[in-house]
C-alpha positions as CSV (number, residue, x, y, z in Angstrom):
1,X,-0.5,-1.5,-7.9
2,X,-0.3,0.6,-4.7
3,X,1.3,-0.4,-1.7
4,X,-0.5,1.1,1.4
5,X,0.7,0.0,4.8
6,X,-2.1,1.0,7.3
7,X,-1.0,3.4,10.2
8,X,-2.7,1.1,12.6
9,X,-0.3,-1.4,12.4
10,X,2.8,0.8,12.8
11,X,3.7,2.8,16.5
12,X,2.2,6.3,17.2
13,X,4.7,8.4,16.9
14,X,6.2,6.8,12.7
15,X,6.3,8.7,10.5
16,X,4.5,8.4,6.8
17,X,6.5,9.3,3.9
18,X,4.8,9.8,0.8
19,X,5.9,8.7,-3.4
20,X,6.0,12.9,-3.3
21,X,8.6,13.2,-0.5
22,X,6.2,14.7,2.3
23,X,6.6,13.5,6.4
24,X,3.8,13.5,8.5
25,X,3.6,13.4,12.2
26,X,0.5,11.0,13.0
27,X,0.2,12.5,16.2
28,X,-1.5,15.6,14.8
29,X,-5.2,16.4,14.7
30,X,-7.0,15.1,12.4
31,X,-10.8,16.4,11.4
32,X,-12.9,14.5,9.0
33,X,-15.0,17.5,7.0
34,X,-17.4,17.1,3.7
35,X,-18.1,19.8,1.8
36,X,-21.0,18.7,0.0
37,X,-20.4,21.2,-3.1
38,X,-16.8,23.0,-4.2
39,X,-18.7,26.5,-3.7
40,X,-19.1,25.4,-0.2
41,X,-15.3,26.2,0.9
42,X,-12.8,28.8,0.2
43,X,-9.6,27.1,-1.4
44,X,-7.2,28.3,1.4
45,X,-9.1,26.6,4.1
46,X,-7.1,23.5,2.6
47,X,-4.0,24.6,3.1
48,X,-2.0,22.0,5.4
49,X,-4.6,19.0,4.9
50,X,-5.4,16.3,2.5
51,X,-8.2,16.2,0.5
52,X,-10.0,13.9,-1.1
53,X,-12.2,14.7,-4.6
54,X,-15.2,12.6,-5.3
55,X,-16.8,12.9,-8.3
56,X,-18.3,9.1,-8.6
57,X,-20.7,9.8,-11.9
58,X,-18.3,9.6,-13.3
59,X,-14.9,11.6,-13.2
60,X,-12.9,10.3,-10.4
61,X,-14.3,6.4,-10.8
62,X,-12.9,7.0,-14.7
63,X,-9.7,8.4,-13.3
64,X,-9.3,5.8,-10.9
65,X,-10.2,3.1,-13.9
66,X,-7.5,4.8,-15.9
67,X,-4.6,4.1,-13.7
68,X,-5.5,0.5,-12.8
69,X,-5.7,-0.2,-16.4
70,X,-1.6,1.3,-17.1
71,X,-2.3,4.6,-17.9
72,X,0.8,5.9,-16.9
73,X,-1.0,9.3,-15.6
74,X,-4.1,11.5,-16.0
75,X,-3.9,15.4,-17.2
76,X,-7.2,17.0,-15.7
77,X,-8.0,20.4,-17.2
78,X,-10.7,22.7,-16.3
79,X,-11.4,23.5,-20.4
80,X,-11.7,21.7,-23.1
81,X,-9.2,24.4,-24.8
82,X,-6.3,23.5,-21.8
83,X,-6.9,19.8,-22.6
84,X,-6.1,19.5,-26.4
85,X,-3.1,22.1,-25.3
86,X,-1.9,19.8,-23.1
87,X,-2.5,16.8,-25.4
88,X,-0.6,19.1,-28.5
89,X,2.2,19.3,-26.3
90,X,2.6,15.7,-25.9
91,X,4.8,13.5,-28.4
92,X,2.3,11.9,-31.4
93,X,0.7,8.5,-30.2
94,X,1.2,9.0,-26.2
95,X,-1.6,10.2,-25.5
96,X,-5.2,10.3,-25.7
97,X,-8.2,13.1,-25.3
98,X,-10.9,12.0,-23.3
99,X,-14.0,14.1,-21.3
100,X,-17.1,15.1,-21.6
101,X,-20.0,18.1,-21.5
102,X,-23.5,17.6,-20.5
103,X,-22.5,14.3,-20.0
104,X,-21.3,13.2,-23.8
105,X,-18.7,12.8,-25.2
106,X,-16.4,16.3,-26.4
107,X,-16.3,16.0,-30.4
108,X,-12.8,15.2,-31.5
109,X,-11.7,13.3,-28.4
110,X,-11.0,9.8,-28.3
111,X,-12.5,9.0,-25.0
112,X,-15.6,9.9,-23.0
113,X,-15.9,9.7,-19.6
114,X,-17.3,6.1,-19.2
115,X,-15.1,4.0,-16.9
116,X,-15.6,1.4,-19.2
117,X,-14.1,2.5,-22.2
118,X,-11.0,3.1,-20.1
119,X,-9.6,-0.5,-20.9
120,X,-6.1,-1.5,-21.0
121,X,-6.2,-2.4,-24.1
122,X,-6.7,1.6,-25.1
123,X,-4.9,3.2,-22.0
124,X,-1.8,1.3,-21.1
125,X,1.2,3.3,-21.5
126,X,-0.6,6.5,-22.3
127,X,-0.9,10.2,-20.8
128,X,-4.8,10.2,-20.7
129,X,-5.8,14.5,-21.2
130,X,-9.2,14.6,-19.1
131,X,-11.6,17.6,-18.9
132,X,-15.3,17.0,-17.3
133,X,-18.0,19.1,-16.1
134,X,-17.6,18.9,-12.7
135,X,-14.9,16.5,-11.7
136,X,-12.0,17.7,-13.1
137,X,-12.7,21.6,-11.7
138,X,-13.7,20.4,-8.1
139,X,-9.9,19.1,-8.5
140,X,-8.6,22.6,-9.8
141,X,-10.4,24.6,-6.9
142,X,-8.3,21.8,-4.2
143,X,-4.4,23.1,-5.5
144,X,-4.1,24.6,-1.9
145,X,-4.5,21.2,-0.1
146,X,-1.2,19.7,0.9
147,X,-2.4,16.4,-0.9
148,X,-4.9,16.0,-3.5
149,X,-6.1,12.5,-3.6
150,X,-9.0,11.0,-6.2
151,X,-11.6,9.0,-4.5
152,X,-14.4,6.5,-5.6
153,X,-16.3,3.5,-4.5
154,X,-13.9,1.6,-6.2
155,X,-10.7,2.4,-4.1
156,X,-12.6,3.6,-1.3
157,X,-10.5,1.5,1.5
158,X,-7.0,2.1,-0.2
159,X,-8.3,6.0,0.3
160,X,-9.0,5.5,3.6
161,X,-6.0,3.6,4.4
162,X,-3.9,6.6,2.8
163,X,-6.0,9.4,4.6
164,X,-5.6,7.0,8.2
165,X,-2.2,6.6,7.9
166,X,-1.3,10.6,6.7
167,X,-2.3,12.0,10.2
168,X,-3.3,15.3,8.6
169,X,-7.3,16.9,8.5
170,X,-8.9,15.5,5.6
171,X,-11.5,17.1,3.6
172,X,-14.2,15.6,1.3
173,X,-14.9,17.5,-1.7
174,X,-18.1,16.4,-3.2
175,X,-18.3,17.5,-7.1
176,X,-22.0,17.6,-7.7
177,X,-23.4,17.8,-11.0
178,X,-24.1,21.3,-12.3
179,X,-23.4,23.5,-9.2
180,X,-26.5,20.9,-6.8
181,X,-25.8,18.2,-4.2
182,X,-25.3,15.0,-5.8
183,X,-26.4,11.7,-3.6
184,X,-23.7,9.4,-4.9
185,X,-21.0,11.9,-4.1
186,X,-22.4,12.4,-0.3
187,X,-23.0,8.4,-0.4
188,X,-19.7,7.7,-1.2
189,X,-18.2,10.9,1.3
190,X,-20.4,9.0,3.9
191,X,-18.7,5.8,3.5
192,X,-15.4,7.3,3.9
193,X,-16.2,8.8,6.7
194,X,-17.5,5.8,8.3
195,X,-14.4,4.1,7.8
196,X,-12.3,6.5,9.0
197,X,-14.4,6.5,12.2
198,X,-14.4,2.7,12.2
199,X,-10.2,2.3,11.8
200,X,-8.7,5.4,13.3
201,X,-11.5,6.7,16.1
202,X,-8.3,7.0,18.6
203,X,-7.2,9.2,16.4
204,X,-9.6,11.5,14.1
205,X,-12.6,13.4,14.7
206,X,-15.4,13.5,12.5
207,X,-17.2,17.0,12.4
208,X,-21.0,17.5,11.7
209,X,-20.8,17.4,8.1
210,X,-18.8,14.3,8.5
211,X,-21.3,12.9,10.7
212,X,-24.2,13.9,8.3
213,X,-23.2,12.4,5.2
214,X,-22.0,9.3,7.6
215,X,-25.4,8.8,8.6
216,X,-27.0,8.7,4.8
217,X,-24.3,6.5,4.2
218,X,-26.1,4.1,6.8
219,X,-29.2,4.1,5.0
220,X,-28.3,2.1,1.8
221,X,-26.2,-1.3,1.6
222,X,-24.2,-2.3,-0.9
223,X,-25.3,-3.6,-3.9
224,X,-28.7,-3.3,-5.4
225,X,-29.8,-0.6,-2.9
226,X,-26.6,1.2,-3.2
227,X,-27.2,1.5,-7.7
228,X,-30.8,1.9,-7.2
229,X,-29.4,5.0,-5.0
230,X,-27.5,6.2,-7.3
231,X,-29.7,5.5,-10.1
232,X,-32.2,8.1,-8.4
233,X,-30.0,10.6,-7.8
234,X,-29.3,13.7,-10.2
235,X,-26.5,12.9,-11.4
236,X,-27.7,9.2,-12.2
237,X,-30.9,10.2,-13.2
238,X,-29.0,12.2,-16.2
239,X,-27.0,9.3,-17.3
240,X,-29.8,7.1,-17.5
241,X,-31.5,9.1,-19.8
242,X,-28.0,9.1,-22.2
243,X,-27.8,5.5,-22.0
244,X,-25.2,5.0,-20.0
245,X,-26.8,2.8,-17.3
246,X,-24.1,0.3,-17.3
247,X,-21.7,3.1,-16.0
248,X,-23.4,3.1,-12.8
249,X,-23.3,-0.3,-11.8
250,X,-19.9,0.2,-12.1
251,X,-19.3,3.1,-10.8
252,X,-21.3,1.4,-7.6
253,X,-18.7,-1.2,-7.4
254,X,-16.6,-1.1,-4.0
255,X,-13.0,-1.9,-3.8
256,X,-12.3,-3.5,-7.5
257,X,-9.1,-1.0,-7.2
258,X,-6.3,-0.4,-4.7
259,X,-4.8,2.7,-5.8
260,X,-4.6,6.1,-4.5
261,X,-4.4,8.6,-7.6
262,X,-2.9,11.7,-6.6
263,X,-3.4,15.4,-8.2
264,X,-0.5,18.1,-8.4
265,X,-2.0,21.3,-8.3
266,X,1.4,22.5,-9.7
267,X,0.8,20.5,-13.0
268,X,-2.8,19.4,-12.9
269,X,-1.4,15.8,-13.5
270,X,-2.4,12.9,-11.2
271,X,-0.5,9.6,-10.8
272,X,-0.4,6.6,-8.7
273,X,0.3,7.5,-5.1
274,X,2.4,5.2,-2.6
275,X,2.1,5.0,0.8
276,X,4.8,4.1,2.7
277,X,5.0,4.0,7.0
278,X,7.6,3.6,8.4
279,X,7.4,1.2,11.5
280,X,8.9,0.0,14.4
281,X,8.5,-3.6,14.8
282,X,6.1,-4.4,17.8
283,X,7.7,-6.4,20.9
């Protein structure tokens, strides 16, 4: 389980170490940006800043789903080649192959990529080796972000807490599916950036994209409208017509999880980040 303390209860000036050894110095800017695509950024325009990936049909809700249930970390690769590499390389019964193309699931693997088949009864204490169509390469094209963090509806407060309490620029990275704007991505960017706004407005600044996918975030509610959203989008549209309908009421859900997964762009592995701020207590 992660353990986020929230900057807005520590002074101005603590610091925030991270499980990966990094200080920050809250009193930096921070700018809130979405990129509503990968293509839409050059990778070195990260460089210094957290990021957060959003791929919420279904990657980074699977990833997210995989932690919570004891896998003890994620390998994302970009191929389908790097990830039975990666799994080969692992000692016999650690590990698992899971991913998809087009949506089903890669012959030979184990695992799709429906958050519901990432029980802990099938993922607890094993190295899960994940490739997708989109998810797992908007992560690869982030390396040059100081932090890479995996972000859903499902841990979307224990992100924001983490991105709040960091005092670095964040960028959104919406995945989309096949190269075009997904809604459930920009939904979900939306409500992050809301929240940000809502917790931290002394101290972040949202820019127009920001603002943008804000504002569509205003226009659904949680719930039904929010999975009837997504249902109509393209990337729910397609898994509709696989059968995987149950996948999006759950990948609709808000907040079942509060942990932080976190991708090294050394390694391509992600694990459970903690947040820790150190505080002064208040007179």
């Amino acid at each position: 389980m992660v353990v986020i303390h929230s900057a807005m209860t520590g002074e101005k000036d603590d610091p925030v170490v991270t499980e990966r050894g990094a200080t920050y110095d809250r009193a930096m800017s921070q700018t809130v940006t979405v990129h509503f695509l990968p293509a839409a950024f050059e990778p070195p325009v990260l460089q210094g800043s957290v990021a957060i990936v959003l791929d919420v049909l279904r990657a980074t809700t699977t990833i997210v789903q995989a932690l919570a249930a004891g896998a003890t970390r994620v390998i994302a690769t970009e191929t389908i080649d790097e990830a039975r590499r990666r799994f080969a390389d692992l000692p016999g019964g650690t590990a698992l192959l899971g991913g998809e193309r087009g949506g089903v699931r890669i012959e030979g693997f184990s695992l799709g990529n429906s958050p519901l088949e990432y029980t802990s009864d099938v993922v607890a204490g094993k190295t899960i080796c994940l490739t997708t169509t989109n998810g797992t390469r908007a992560l690869a094209r982030c390396r040059h972000a100081r932090h890479v963090l995996v972000g859903a509806f499902s841990n979307l407060r224990a992100v924001v807490a983490a991105v709040g309490s960091s005092g670095l620029p964040c960028h959104i990275v919406c995945a989309g599916t096949d190269g075009h704007v997904t809604a459930e991505d920009v939904l979900c960017a939306g409500a992050i950036a809301s929240e940000l706004e809502k917790g931290y407005a002394d101290a972040l600044i949202l820019d127009d994209s920001a603002r943008v996918a804000s504002a569509f975030w205003q226009t659904v509610t949680p719930g039904p409208a929010l999975r009837e959203a997504m249902r109509g989008s393209r990337g729910g549209v397609n898994l509709v017509e696989l059968g995987y309908d149950r996948d999006i009421d759950r990948c609709a859900e808000i907040d079942c999880c509060d942990l932080v997964p976190e991708f090294s762009g050394d390694d391509s592995v992600i694990v459970p980040m903690v947040m820790k701020v150190h505080q002064s207590p208040r007179a």
